[in-house]
C-alpha positions in Angstrom: 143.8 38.3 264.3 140.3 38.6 262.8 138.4 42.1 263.4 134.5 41.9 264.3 132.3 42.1 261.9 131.0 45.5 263.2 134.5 47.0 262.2 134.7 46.0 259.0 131.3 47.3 258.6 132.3 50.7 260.2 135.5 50.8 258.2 133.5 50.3 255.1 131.2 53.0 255.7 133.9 55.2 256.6 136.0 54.7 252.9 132.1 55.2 251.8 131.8 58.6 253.1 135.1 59.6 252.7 134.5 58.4 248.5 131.4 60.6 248.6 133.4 63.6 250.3 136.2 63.2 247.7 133.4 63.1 245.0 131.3 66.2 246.3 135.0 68.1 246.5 136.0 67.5 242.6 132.5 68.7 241.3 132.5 71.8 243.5 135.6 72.5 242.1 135.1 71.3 238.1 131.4 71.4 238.4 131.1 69.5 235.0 131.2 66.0 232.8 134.0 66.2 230.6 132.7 67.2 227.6 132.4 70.3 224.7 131.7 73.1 228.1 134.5 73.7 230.6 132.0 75.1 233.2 133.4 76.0 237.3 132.3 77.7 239.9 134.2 81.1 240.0 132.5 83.0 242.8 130.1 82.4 245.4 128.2 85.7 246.6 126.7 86.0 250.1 124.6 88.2 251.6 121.7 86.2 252.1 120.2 84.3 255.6 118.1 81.8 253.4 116.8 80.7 250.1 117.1 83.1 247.4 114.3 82.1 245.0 115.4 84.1 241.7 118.7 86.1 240.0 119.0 88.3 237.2 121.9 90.3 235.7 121.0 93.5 234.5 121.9 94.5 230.8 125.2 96.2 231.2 126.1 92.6 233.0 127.6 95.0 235.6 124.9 94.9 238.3 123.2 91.3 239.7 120.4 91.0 241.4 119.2 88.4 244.3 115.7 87.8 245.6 115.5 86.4 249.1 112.9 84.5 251.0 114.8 86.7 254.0 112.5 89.9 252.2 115.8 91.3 251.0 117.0 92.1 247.2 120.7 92.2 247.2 122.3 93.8 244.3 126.3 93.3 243.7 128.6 94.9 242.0 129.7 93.0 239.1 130.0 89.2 239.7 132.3 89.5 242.7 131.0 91.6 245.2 130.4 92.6 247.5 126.9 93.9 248.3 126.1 97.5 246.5 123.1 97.8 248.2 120.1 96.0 249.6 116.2 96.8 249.2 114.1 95.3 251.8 110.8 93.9 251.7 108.1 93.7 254.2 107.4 90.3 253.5 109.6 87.5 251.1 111.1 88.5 247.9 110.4 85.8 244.9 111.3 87.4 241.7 113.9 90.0 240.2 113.8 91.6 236.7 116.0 94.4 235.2 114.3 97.0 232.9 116.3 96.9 229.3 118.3 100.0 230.3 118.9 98.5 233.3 118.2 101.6 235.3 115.0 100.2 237.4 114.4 96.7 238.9 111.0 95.3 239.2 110.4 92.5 242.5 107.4 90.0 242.9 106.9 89.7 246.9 104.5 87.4 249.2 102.8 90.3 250.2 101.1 90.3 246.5 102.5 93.6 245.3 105.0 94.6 242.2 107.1 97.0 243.2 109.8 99.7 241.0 113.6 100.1 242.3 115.4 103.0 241.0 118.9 101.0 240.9 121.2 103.6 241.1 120.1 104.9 244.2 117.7 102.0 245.3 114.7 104.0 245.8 111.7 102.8 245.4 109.7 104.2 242.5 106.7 102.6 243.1 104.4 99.6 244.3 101.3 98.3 242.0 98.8 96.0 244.1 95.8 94.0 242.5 97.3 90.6 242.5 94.9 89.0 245.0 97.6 86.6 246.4 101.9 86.3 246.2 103.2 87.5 242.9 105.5 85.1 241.5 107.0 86.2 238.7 107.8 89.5 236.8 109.2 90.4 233.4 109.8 93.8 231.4 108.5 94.4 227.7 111.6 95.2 225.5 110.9 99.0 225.3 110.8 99.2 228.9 107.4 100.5 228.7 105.6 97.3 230.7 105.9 95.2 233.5 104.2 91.9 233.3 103.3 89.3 236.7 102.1 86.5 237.6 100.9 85.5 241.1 99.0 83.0 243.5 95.7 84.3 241.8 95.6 82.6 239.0 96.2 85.4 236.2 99.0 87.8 234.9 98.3 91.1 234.3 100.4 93.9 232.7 101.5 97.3 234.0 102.5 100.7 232.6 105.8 101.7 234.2 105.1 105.8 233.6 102.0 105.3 236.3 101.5 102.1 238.1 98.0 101.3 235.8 96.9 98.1 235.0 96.3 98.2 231.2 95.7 94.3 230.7 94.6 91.3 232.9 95.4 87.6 231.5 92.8 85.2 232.6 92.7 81.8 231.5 95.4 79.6 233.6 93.5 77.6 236.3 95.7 77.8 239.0 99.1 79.6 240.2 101.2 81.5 237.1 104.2 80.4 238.4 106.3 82.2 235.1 106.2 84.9 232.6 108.1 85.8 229.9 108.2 88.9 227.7 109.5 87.8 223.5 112.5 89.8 222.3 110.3 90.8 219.2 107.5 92.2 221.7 104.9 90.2 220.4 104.3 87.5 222.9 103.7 86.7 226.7 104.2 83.1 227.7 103.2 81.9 231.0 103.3 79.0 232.9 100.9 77.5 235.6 100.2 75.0 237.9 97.5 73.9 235.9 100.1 71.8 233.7 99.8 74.1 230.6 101.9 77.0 228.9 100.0 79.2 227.3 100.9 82.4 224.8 98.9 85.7 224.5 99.1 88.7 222.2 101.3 91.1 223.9 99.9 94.1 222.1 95.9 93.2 223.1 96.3 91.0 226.1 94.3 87.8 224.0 95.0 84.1 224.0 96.8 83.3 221.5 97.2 79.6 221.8 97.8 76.8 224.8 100.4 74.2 224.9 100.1 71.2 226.8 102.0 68.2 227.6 103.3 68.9 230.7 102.5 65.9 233.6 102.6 68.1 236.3 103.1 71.8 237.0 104.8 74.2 234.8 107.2 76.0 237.0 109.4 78.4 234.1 109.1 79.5 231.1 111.5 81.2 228.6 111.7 82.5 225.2 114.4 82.3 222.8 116.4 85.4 222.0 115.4 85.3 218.3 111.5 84.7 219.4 111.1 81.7 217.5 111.3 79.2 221.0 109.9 78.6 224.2 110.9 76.5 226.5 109.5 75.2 229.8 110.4 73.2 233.0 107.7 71.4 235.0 107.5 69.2 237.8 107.2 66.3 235.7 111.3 66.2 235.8 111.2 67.4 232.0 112.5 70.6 230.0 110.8 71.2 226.9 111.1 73.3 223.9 108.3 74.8 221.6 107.7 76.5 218.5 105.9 79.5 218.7 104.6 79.7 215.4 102.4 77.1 215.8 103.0 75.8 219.8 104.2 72.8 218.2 107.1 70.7 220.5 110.2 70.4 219.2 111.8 68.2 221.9 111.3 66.9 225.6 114.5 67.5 227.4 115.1 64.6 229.9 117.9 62.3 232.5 118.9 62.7 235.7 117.0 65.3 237.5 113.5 65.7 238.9 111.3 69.0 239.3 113.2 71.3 237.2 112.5 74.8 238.6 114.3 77.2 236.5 114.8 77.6 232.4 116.5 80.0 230.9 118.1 80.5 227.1 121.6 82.1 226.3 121.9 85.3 225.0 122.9 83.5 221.4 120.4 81.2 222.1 122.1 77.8 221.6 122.3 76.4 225.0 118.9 76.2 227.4 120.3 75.9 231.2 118.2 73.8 233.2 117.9 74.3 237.2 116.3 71.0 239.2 115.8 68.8 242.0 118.5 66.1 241.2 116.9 62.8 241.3 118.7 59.4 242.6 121.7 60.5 244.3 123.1 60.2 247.4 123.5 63.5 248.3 119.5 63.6 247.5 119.1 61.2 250.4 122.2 62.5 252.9 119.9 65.4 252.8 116.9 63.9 253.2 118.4 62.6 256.7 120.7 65.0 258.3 119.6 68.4 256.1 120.9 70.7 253.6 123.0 72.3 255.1 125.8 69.0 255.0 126.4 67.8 251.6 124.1 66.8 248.8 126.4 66.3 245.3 123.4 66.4 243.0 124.4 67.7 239.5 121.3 70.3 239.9 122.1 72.5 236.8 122.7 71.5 233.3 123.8 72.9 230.2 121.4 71.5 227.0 122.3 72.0 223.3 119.0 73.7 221.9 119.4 72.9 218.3 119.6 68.8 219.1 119.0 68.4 223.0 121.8 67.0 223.7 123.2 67.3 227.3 126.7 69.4 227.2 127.0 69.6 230.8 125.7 68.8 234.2 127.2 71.0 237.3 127.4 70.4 240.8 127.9 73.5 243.0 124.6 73.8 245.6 123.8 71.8 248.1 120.2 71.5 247.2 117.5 72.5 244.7 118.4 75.3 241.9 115.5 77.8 241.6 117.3 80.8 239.7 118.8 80.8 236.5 120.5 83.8 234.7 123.3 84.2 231.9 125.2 87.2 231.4 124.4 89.3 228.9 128.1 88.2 227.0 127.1 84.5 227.7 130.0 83.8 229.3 128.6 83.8 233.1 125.9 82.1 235.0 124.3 82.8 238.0 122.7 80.6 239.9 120.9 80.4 243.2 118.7 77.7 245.3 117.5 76.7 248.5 121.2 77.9 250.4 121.4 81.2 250.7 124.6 81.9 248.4 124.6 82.8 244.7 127.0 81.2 242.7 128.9 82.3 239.5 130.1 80.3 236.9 132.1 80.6 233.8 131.0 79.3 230.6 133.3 78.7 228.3 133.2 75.9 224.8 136.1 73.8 225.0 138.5 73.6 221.5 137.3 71.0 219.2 139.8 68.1 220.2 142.4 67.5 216.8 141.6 64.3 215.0 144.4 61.8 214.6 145.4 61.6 211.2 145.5 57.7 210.5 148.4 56.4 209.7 148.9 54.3 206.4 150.3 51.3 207.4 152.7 49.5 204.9 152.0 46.0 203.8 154.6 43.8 203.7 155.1 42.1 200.4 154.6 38.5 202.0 151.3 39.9 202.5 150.9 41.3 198.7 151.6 38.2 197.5 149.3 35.4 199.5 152.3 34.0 201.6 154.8 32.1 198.4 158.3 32.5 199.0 160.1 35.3 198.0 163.9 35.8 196.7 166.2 38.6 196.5 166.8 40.6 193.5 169.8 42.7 193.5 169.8 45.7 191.4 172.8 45.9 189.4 175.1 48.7 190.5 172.9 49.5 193.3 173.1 48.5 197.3 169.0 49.3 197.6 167.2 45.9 196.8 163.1 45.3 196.8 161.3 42.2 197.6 159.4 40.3 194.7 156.7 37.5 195.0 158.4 34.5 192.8 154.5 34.2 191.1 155.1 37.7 189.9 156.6 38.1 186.2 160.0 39.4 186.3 160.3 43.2 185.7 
């Protein structure tokens, strides 16, 4: 009995689908290519009713902090919940930064004001306005002492936490300043803008110091290594890159698989550079495409990059869409991740033992092949049972 072709066709699709479920279910649960970082999903956080746009642990790696489009912070307890507390917003939440002791939180909202959480109590400390459109990103000086932000209106300007003043106003980006970020060292701002370029300024007097450019498209992150020597940036032309900043020179363009990538960030030892992205290709890209995000879209939306050669150590799968927030633990053993769901995802980071190498085995040649292939005989050692093979060509010894 032969089936119509319609059938087959619908039995096909369904061991299609079913492949692709199967598929989406292992990297949920390994997250990772087999390779030198064993990397899983080890809690997923809720608390959210939509995107959250940007994480950050704070320095004790005891507190973590979500920023919701929903205009709610959320901060858990540790990296399992559940929800400490919650600061709301009157409009979208799009940034998050700990101060270095950890004991305030600054937020970037749409309504285009920086605002100062006490985090033990979640009071707010303060709000500073001047940005003339939504604030996008925000990060702390390492003395605590500053805020910097970047917003809508084209410029990042720099706060004094004791009272709210603007002390310095960045101009020279074109368009949004999607990114800031604040050198270990205290030396440097970097910023990134939708006018393709990242650019560095003098911390200490608010000047230009130099601008990098190479991007296609947008830069959307920015990061700086933990010894100050680095930056690295993610654009919307689907490449990572990394920069010296002694000169702005570029070390290497970070590339494969993925397409905007959002999100940057260095680990605390500063050897790996996790990337956050728009997978590119995939089904899951286009399942969502049709039916939504909120089925299944197995992109591998996160990956793990060796910063000393740029070569890819892992690619995870875990959110069913873009990854727009990106933050290790301070130990370097956790990262948080967020995108357009509205969960926050944990995952453990640990280096896989170097695999043994097999001792190769010295193989014996037989005599026959010593000796070109001529016959052989049998010499009998007198007294002895043990006997040894001899090529007849050979002298006698």
């Amino acid at each position: 009995m032969r089936l119509p072709w319609s059938r087959l066709v619908l039995a096909g699709a369904s061991l299609a689908v079913l492949a692709l479920l199967l598929r989406v279910g292992l990297e949920d649960r390994f997250g990772s290519f087999p390779n030198e970082i064993d990397a899983r999903v080890e809690h997923v956080l809720t608390g959210h009713a939509s995107e959250v746009w940007s994480v950050a642990f704070d320095p004790r790696g005891e507190v973590l902090a979500g920023a919701g489009v929903d205009r709610k912070v959320t901060l858990w307890d540790g990296r399992r919940g559940p929800a400490a507390r919650v600061l709301v917003h009157p409009e979208g939440v799009t940034c998050v930064a700990f101060s270095p002791s950890g004991e305030l939180l600054a937020t970037g909202s749409y309504d285009r004001a920086v605002r100062l959480w006490r985090v033990a109590d979640g009071t707010l400390v303060r709000a500073m306005t001047g940005h003339e459109g939504t604030v996008w990103t925000v990060a702390f000086s390492p003395e605590g002492e500053h805020v910097v932000s970047g917003g809508e209106d084209a410029v990042a300007r720099i706060w004094r936490v004791s009272d709210g003043s603007q002390i310095h106003t960045l101009r020279g980006h074109e368009r949004n300043v999607w990114s800031v970020a604040w050198s270990a060292d205290g030396r440097w701002i970097a910023s990134g803008s939708f006018d393709r370029t990242v650019k560095l300024w003098h911390a200490e007097s608010g000047e230009l110091a130099r601008t990098m450019t190479g991007h296609a498209q947008a830069v959307v992150s920015v990061d700086i290594s933990p010894d100050s020597k680095l930056l690295a940036s993610g654009g919307d032309d689907a490449t990572a890159r990394i920069w010296r900043i002694e000169d702005g020179a570029l070390v290497r363009t970070l590339t494969g698989g993925s397409g905007h990538v959002y999100e940057v960030a260095f680990s605390p030892d500063g050897e790996l550079l996790a990337t956050g992205s728009r997978e590119k290709g995939s089904l899951g890209t286009l399942w969502k495409q049709i039916f939504g995000r909120t089925l299944i879209a197995p992109g591998r939306s996160i990956r793990l990059w060796r910063v000393a050669d740029g070569k890819l150590e892992a690619a995870l799968a875990g959110h069913p869409g873009d990854v727009h927030g990106l933050a290790f633990s301070p130990d370097g053993a956790w990262l948080a991740s967020s995108g357009e769901d509205p969960a926050v995802r944990i995952w453990s980071i640990r280096r896989r033992p170097p695999r043994p190498r097999a001792s190769p085995t010295r193989r014996r040649r037989h005599p026959r092949a010593r000796c070109g292939g001529s016959r052989y005989r049998r010499e009998a050692r007198t007294g002895r049972r043990s006997s040894r093979w001899r090529c007849r060509r050979d002298p006698a010894g």
